[in-house]
N, C-alpha and C positions, 0 to 999 in steps of 0.2 A: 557571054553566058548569062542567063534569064536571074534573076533572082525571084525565089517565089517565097511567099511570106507564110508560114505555118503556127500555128498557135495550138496550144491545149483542149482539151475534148470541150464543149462546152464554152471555150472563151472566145472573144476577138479578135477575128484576126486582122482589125485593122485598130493600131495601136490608142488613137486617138476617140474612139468608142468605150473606152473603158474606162469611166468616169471612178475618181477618185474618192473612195468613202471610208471611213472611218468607226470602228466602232470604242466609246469611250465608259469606263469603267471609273466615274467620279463618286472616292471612297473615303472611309473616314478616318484611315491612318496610311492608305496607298493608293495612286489610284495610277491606272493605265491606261494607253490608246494601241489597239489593233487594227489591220485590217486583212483583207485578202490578195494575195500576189502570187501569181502562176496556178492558181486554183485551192492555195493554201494559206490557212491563218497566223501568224504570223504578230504576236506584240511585239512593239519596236521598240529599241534600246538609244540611250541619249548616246553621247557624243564616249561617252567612258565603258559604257556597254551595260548600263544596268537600265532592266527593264519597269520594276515599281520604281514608282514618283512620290517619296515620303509626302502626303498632302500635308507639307507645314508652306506658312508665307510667312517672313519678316521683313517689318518695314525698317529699313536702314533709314542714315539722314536721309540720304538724297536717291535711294534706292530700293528696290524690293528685289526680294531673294524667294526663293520657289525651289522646295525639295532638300536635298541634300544639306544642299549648303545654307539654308534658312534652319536644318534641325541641331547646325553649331551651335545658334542662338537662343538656343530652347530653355536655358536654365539661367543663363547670365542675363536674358534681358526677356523674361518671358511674357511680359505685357505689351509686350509687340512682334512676338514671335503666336504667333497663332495656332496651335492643332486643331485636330477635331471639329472645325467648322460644321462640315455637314448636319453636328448636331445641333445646330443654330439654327437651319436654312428653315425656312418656313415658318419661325416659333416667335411669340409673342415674347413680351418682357415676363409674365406672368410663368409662361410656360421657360421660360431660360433661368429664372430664378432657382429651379431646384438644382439648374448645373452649378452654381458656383462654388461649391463642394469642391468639384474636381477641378475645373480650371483658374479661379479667383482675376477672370477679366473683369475691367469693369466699363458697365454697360451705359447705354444712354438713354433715358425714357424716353418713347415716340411723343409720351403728351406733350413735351417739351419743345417739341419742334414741330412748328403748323404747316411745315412745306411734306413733315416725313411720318409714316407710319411705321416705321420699320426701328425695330431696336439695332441700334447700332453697339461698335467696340469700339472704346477711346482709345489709339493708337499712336504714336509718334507722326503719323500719316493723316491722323486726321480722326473725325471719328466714323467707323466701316460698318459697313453691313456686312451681313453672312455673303448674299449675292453678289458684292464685291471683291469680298475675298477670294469666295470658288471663282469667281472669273479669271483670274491671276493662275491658279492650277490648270485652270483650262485654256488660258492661252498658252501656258506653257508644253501643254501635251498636243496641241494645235501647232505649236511651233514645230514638235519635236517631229511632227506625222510630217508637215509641209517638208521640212529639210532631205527626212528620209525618201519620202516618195519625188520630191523635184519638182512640185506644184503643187497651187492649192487643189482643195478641197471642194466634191460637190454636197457634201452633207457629214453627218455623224449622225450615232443611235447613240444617245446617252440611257446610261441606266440609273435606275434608281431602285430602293428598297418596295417592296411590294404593298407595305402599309405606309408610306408616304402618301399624305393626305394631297386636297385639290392647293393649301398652299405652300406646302414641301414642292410641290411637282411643279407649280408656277414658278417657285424662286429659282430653282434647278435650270426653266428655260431662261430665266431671266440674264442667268449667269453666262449663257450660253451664247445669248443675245449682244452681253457686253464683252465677249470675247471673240465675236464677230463669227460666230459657229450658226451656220445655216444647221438646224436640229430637225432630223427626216423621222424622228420619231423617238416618245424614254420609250424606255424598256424594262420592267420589271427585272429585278435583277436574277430573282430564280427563275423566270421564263428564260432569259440570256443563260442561266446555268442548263438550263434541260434539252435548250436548241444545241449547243455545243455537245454535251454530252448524247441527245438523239441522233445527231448527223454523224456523232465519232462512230456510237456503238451499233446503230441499226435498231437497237433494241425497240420495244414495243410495250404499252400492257401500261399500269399505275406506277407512279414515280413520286417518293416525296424530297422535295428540295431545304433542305435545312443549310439557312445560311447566315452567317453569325460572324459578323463583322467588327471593326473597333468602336462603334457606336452605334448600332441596329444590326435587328435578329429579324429574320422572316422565315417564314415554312411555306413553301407551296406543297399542293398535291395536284400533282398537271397528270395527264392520261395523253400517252403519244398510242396514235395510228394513225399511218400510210402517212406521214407528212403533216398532221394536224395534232399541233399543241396546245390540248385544251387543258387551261387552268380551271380545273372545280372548286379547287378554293382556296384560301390564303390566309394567315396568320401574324401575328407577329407584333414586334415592340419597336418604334424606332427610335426609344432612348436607352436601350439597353445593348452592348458589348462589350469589348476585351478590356474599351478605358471602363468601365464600373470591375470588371475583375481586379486589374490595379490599383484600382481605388482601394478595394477590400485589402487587397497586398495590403495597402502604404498605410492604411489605418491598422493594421495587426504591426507591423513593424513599429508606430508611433509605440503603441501598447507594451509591446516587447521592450521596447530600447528606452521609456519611461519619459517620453519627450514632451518636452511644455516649450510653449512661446514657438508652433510650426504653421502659423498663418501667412507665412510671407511668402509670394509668386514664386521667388525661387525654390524655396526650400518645398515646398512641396511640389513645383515638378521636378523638380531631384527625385526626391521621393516616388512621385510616380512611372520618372525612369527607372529606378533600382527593380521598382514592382515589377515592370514589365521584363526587367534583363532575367529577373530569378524566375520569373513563369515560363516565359521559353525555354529557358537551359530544362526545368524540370521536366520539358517535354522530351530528351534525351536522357537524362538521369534521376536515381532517384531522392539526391539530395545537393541543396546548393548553399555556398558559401554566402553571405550579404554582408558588405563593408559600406558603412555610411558616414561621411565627412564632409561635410559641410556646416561652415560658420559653427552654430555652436551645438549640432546635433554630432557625435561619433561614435556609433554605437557597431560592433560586429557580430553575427550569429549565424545561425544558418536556417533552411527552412526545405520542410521535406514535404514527399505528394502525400502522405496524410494529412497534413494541417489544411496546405492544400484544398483538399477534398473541403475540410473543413469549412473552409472559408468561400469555398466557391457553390456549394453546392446548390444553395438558396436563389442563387440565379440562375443557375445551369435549370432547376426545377420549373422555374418559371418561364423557362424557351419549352419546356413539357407541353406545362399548361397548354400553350398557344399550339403545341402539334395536338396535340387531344380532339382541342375548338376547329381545330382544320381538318381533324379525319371524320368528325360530329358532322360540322358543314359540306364535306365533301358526300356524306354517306357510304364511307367506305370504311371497311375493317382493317387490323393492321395486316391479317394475314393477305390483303389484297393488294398491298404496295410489293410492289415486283424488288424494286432496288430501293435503295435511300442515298442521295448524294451528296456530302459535303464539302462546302463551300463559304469563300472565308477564313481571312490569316487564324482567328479564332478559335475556329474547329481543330487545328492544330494540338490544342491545350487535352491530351491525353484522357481527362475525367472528361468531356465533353462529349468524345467519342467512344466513352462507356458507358454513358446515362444511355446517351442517343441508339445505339448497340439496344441495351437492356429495353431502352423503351420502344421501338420497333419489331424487338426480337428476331434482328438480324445485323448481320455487319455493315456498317455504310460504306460505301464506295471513297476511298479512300487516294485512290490512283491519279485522280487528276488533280492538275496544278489547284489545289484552292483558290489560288490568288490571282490566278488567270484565267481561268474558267467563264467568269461575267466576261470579261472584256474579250473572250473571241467568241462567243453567243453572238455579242455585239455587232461583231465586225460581220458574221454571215449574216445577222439582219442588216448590215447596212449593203451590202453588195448584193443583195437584193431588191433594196427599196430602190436605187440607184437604178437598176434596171440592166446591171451587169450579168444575171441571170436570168435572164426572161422565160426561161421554159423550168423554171425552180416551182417547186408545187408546194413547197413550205408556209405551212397555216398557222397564225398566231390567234388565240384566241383569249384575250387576257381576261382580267375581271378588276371590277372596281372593289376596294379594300371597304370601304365603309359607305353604310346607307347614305342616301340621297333624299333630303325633303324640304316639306314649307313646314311653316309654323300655321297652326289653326287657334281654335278660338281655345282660351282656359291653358293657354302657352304650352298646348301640345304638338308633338313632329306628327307630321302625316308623310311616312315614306313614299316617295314613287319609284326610284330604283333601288332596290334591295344590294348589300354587300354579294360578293361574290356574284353576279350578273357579268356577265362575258358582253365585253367590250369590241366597237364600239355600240352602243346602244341609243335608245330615242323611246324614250314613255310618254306617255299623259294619263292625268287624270281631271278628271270634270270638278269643281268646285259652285259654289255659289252665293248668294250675298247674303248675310245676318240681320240685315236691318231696310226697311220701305224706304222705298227713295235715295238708294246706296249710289253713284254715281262713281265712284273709285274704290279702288282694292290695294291694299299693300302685299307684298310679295316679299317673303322673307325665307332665303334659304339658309337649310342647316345640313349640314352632315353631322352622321354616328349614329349608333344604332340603340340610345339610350331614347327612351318618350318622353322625355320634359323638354321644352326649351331650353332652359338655362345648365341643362348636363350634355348640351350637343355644342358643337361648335358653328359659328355664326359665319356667313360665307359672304352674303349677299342679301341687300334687300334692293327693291324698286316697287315702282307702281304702275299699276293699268288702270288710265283717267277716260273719263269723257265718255262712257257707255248710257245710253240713256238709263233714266230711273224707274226703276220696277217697283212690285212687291218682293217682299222678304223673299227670297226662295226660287225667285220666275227668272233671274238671271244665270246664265250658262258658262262660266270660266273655266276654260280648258289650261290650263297648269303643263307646260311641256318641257323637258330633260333630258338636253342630248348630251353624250360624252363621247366624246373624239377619241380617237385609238391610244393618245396620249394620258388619260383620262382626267382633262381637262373639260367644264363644262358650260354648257349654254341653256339657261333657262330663259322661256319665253311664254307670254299670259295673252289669252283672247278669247274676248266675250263674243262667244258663237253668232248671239241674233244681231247685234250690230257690226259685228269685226273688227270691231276698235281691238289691236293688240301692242303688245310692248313687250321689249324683250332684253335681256343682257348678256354681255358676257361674262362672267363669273370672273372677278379681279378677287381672288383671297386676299382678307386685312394683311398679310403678312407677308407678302409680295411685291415689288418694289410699283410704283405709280409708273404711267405713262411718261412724266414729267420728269420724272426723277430718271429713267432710264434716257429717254430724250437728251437729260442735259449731261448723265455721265456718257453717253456715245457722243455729246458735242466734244464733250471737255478730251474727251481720247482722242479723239481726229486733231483738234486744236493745238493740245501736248505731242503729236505724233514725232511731230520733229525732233522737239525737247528731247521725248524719250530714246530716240535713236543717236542724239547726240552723247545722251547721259552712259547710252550702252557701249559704243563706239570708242569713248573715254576712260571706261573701267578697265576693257581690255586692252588697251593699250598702259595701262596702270596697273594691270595684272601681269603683261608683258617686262613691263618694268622691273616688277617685284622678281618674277624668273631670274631673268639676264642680271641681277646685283647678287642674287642667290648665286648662281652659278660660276658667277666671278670669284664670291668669297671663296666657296668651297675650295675653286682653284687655286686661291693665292696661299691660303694654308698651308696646304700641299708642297707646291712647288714654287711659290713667289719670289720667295728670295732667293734661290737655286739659278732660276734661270732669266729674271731678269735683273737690269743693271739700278742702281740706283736712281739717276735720272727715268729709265723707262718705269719703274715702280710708282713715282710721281706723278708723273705723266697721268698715267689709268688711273692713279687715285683720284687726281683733282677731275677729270670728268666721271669719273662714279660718285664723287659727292656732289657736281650738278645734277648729276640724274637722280640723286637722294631729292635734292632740294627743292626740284621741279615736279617732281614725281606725282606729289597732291594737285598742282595748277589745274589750270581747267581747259588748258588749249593741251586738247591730243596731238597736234600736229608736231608741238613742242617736245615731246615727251616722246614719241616717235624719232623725231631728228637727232635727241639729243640719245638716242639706244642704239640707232646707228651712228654716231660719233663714236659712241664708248665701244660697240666694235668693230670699228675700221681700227682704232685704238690697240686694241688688243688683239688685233692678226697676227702680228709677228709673235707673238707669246702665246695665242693657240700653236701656231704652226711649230714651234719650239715642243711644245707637249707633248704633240704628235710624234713627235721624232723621237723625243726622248721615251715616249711609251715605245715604238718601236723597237729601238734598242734595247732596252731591258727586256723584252719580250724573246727577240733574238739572242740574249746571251748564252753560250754555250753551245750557239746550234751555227750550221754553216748556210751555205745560201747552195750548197749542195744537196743537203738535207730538203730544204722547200723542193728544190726541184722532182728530187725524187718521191717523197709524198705525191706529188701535184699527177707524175705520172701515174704512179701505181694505182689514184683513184681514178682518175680518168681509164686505165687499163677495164679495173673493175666496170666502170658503168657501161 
């Protein structure tokens, strides 16, 4: 008989054409990896079944931990327990100064180090960058897509918040890069929320995307028709989220419970977990209990959604602000936004979704997962870019979050691409020289949309050398600005009447060097082994820790019941070599000596066994099984 191969409307039918993509949702207290499988999206779950990846890392002595099992670490040893990264990623020493409020890392100044520009975190590990840290989250949701899907990977669409600047968006690929993730393109993360929600509902017409995360808020207003989502404009804070709601918590709590002497790591991420466990619950009820103990703080009370309101309101007003600035720049009224949809663990927070209500003057869309929403936008741009859908007519049209310029003379911006300009782009503007006999030009780019130099941010400088020497005024500099779909950029300078030009690629101060990326992907390849031996080692030491549990448990039980004095002995003295060994560092050992301990203890399972049986069977006959056995069988 023939075998014929059939596949889904629109898919492959030849298996090995359907290249493997990924869409990733790297967040600032969760982050997720999706993709597409038999025409459907689909976030994939770890090994236990849970789909969010708490974005913490901690560095252990000799190991690092990712998610879950790093958020043990969060209060006992929180100077190497990391959260919140994201809001590092791109930021200077200057600009990371106002977090130390909430997190109390401490940091390393770049002037200090002539190899690094990048402010690092002194860690048991060493001391890390933001971009090395997210690398660590994204290898691990890299790992988690390869296991599930049974190969690697031809790409990912990474997202990012919508006012991530050009060196937010650099470090983001940077991480990408050290986690060995070929990146087919970021993705603004309310474009990823509108794509998912436009392909779910069909819908059509103005759409605002309010999306309000554990450390950045953005608002898009995107306009979907026939397949083409266009961002008109964008808003937003990327130092504000759910961790500054906690914050406010945990400073009303200090107030309330009259607390002196709470500057130490733990005790205030104590406290900023307690914040977050009473903000959630109040999103179900309207009052919640708070018991606080630790070291010498023990205060108990409770806290209801008036205070609440109280203490939040001032920020929630401030994610207004920025929808206001986006329906101004969009040029649209609010009665012209069709839906509003929220997105983000965030939005969750009841008052949030009453400001937002009141300030739209309608209900937000409520229905979909907030917190998977970005990560399957994702995954349909990525099974797109991939080329798994060739006849897909889906049009992304982004925009750049903040102006693009040089510096001119008396330290003023001269814009050439304006905020909001739909992506990707290519301007110029003509320039020319100030002075007879000018022979070179500095070229100094700035983003933001303020006019002074020193209130914009500094991106890049270079020079255009070697053009012959003019009058004041008679040379022609053409000033050019292109930005990639990514919206990453490329400025390039050339005097018209000679063609002398020069050009760069846009490296943001705050973005990891050539050099330094070079030598962390050497020092990974190098380590590779290392680390698979280290990995290799724990779970069989984790194996270990199982099989001595599971012994115990037993021997309490039934130990002295069912076996003999010498056999008791026996299993003891090889369960304390497997104590003994257990830390070493040869797996093989530790392996051999866990099958020793049970070949050891077979006769004393098989004894358990028995005697479970028995006691199961007391009372009943072997008559009884039988006849059950028939009557359901009659049944079926």
């Amino acid at each position: 008989m023939a075998l014929i191969q059939i596949a889904e409307p629109g898919e492959s039918t030849t298996a090995h054409q359907h290249k493997l993509a990924v869409g990733i949702d790297l967040g600032t207290t969760n982050s997720l990896v999706a993709t597409v499988r038999s025409g459907d999206v689909k976030t994939l779950p770890d090994a236990d079944g849970r789909h969010l990846l708490p974005s913490v890392v901690h560095y252990a002595e000799n190991e690092v931990h990712v998610g879950v099992t790093a958020q043990q670490f969060s209060v006992k040893d929180p100077l190497n327990t990391i959260i919140s990264v994201k809001r590092f990623m791109g930021r200077g020493i200057d600009d990371i100064a106002v977090e130390d409020a909430h997190y109390s890392y401490k940091f390393t100044n770049p002037a200090s180090n002539a190899d690094s520009v990048v402010p690092r975190i002194k860690t048991r590990a060493g001391d890390l960058s933001a971009v090395e840290i997210s690398a660590q989250i994204l290898k691990t949701l890299k790992q988690r897509a390869v296991e599930t899907l049974g190969d690697d990977l031809t790409g990912a669409v990474i997202t990012v918040p919508a006012y991530f600047d050009d060196a937010q968006r650099q470090a983001t690929k940077d991480a990408a890069r050290l986690a060995d993730i070929n990146v087919l393109r970021l993705l603004n993360e309310p474009t990823a929320a509108a794509v998912a929600y436009g392909l779910d509902s069909g819908n059509e017409g103005v759409i605002a995307v309010f999306d309000l995360g554990g450390g950045t808020f953005d608002v898009s207003i995107l306009r979907l028709h026939k397949g083409v989502f266009e961002v008109l404009a964008t808003g937003g804070d990327s130092a504000l989220g759910g961790d500054d709601f906690d914050y406010e918590i945990s400073r009303w709590i200090i107030a309330q419970a009259k607390f002196r002497d709470v500057d130490s790591p733990e005790i205030k991420r104590y406290l900023m977990q307690q914040a977050r466990s009473a903000k959630e619950a109040l999103a179900e009820q309207d009052i919640v209990d708070i018991k606080i103990d630790i070291e010498h703080c023990q205060w108990t009370g409770t806290l209801n959604r008036d205070t609440l309101k109280l203490l939040l309101t001032p920020l929630v007003k401030k994610t207004l602000l920025s929808c206001r600035r986006a329906l101004r720049d969009a040029e649209v009224e609010k009665k012209d936004i069709n839906e509003v949809i929220m997105v983000g663990g965030s939005t969750r927070t009841l008052l949030v979704r009453e400001m937002v209500a009141d300030f739209f003057e309608r209900e937000p869309l409520t229905s979909i997962d907030p917190d998977k929403v970005v990560a399957t936008g994702a995954a349909l741009q990525a099974d797109v870019l991939v080329g798994n859908k060739p006849d897909d007519e889906m049009l992304l049209l982004d925009v750049i979050p903040l102006s693009l310029g040089i510096e001119t003379m008396g330290g003023l911006v001269e814009k050439i691409i304006h905020r909001n300009t739909a992506i990707p782009v290519a301007k110029a503007q003509d320039f020319t020289t100030y002075k007879d006999g000018q022979t070179a030009m500095a070229v100094h780019v700035l983003q933001g949309d303020r006019e002074l130099v020193s209130d914009s941010r500094s991106l890049a400088r270079f020079e255009l050398r070697g053009f012959p020497p003019q009058v004041a005024g008679a040379a022609r500099i053409r000033v050019t600005f292109q930005v990639d779909a990514d919206g990453l950029l490329i400025v390039s300078a050339c005097e018209e009447n000679s063609g002398v030009e020069a050009s760069i690629d846009v490296k943001p101060s705050y973005g990891l060097s050539d050099t330094e990326i070079e030598r962390m992907l050497r020092e990974s390849m190098e380590h590779a082994e290392d680390d698979m031996h280290s990995r290799s080692l724990r779970e069989q030491q984790v194996e270990a820790e199982r099989v001595l549990q599971a012994l115990d448990a037993a021997m309490v039980v039934d130990g002295d019941q069912l076996l003999s004095v010498v056999e008791k002995a026996e299993i003891m003295q090889v369960r304390q070599r497997l104590i003994d060994i257990k830390a070493d560092s040869d797996k093989e050992i530790i392996k051999q000596t866990i099958k020793q301990l049970e070949d050891t203890c077979e006769d004393y399972v098989a004894r358990r066994m028995n005697s479970n049986i028995k006691t199961a069977m007391q009372g009943h006959s072997i008559e009884e099984y039988a006849t059950d056995k028939k009557s359901a069988a009659e049944e079926s």
